[in-house]
N, C-alpha and C positions, 0 to 999 in steps of 0.2 A: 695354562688355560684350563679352566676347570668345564668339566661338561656335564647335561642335565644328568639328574641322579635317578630320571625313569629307562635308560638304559636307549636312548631315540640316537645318541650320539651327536647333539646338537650342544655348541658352546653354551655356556649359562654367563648371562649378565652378573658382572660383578659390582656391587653396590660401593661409589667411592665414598661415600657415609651415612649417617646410622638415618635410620625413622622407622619409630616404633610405630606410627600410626599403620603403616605399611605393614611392618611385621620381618623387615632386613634391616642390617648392621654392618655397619663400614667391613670391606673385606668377604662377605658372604655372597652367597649367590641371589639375583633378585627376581628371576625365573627360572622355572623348569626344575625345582627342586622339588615340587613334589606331582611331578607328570606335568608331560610338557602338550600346552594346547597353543597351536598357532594365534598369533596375533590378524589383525584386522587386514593390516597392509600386507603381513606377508602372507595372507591367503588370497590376496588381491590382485596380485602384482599384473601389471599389463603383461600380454608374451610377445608384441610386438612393440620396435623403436617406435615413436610420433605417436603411440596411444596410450591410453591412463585409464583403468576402470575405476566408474563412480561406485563410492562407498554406500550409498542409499539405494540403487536399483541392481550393483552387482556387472553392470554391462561396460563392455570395452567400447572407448569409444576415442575420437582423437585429438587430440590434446586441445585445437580449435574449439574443442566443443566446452573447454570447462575455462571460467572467470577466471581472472587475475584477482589474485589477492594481493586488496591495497597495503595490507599487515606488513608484505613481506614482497619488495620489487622481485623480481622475477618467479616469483613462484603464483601455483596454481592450487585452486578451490580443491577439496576432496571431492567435494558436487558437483557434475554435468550444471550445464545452465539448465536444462530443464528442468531436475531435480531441487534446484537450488531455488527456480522460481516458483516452484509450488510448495516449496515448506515456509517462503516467504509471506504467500497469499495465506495460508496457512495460519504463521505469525500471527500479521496482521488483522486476520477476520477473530482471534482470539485474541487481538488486543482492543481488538473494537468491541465483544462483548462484553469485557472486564470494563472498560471507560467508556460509556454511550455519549455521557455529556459533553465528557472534551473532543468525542470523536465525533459530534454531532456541529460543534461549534467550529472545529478544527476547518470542516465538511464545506460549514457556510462561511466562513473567510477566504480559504480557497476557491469559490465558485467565483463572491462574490468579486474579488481581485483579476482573476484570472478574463471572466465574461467581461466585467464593467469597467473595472479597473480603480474597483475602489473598495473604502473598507468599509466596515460593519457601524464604527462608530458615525461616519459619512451617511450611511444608511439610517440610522436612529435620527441623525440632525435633520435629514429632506422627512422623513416621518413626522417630526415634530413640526417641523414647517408649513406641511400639509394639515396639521392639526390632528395627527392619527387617523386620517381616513382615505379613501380612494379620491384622487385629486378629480372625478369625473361625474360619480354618481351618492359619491361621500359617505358610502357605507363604512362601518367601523370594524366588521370580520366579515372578510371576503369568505366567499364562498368555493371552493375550489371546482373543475370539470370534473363530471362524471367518470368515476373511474381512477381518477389523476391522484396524486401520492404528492402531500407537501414537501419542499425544499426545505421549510426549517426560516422561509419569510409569509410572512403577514402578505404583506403585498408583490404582486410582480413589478420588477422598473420597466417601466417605458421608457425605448429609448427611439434616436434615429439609425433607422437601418443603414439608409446610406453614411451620417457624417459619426455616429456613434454616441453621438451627444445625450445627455440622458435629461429625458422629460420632466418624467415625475413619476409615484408610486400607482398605484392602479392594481384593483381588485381586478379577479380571474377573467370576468365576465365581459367585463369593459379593455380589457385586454385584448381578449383574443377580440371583439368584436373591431375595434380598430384597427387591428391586425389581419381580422377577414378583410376588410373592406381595403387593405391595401395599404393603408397608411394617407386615404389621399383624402383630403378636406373637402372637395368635389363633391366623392361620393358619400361623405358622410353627413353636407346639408342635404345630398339627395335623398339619404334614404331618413331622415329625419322628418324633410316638407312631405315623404310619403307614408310617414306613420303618422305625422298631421293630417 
């Protein structure tokens, strides 16, 4: 057993072949040859059985606390789940700045699948159907609410609240106003014969 050559009396890693990119050779030593600095894990190590300190904040925590890595059955993440979930958000909100468009298109297939349960090209054919314009008052660029931030559609879908059925496209205005009034045809000849 050969030991570091800074005099710490710790064994030195024996290299069982060569790579120069590295800078060891089959038979040499691959640390602590020239002063020995602990590595990550071994300055890490938990001091109690059932716990694992995460490598990103430094804190002991117990084993519960950190993912499963799908890589490797029974082993665990270096990262706490909390840790793990904010370098993900992380990731993510700098993969959304790098790619606006497909994250922006990504954004509106998922809503619109998810909400309606349908897709974008489905969305373009009731659009063409409608002739490109609100199927109520037939403007051609709705106007959004005061305030309000587009989705990334032209139009809001009308749909049935109760059975889910989907109406047709409909600008902001005429949206929500069918939507104040409840959805009920009643009061929407009522308050028509009273702006008559």
């Amino acid at each position: 057993m050969k030991l570091c050559e800074c005099g710490c009396g710790q064994p030195a890693a024996i290299a069982k072949s060569s790579d120069r990119n590295r800078g060891y050779f089959k038979g040499q030593p691959t640390r602590f040859a020239k002063g020995h600095r602990p590595g990550r894990r071994a300055a890490r190590a938990a001091s109690r059985p059932g716990f694992k300190v995460c490598v990103n904040c430094d804190a002991e925590k117990p084993v519960a606390d950190f993912p499963l890595d799908p890589q490797r059955p029974g082993r665990l993440y270096s990262y706490c789940k909390v840790c793990k979930a904010a370098l993900m958000r992380a990731a993510t909100k700098r993969w959304r700045e790098r790619h606006p468009d497909f994250a922006r298109r990504r954004d509106r297939e998922h809503y619109l699948r998810k909400t309606y349960g349908m897709t974008v090209e489905e969305y373009e054919r009731l659009l063409v159907a409608q002739g490109g314009c609100c199927a109520i008052c037939g403007c051609m660029e709705p106007a959004l609410p005061r305030g309000a931030k587009s989705s990334g559609l032209t139009f809001a879908i009308d749909h049935d609240h109760r059975t889910g059925r989907i109406r047709g496209l409909l600008c902001s205005p005429c949206n929500l106003a069918i939507g104040n009034l409840g959805d009920d045809p009643q009061r929407v000849r009522r308050a028509a014969e009273y702006l008559e």
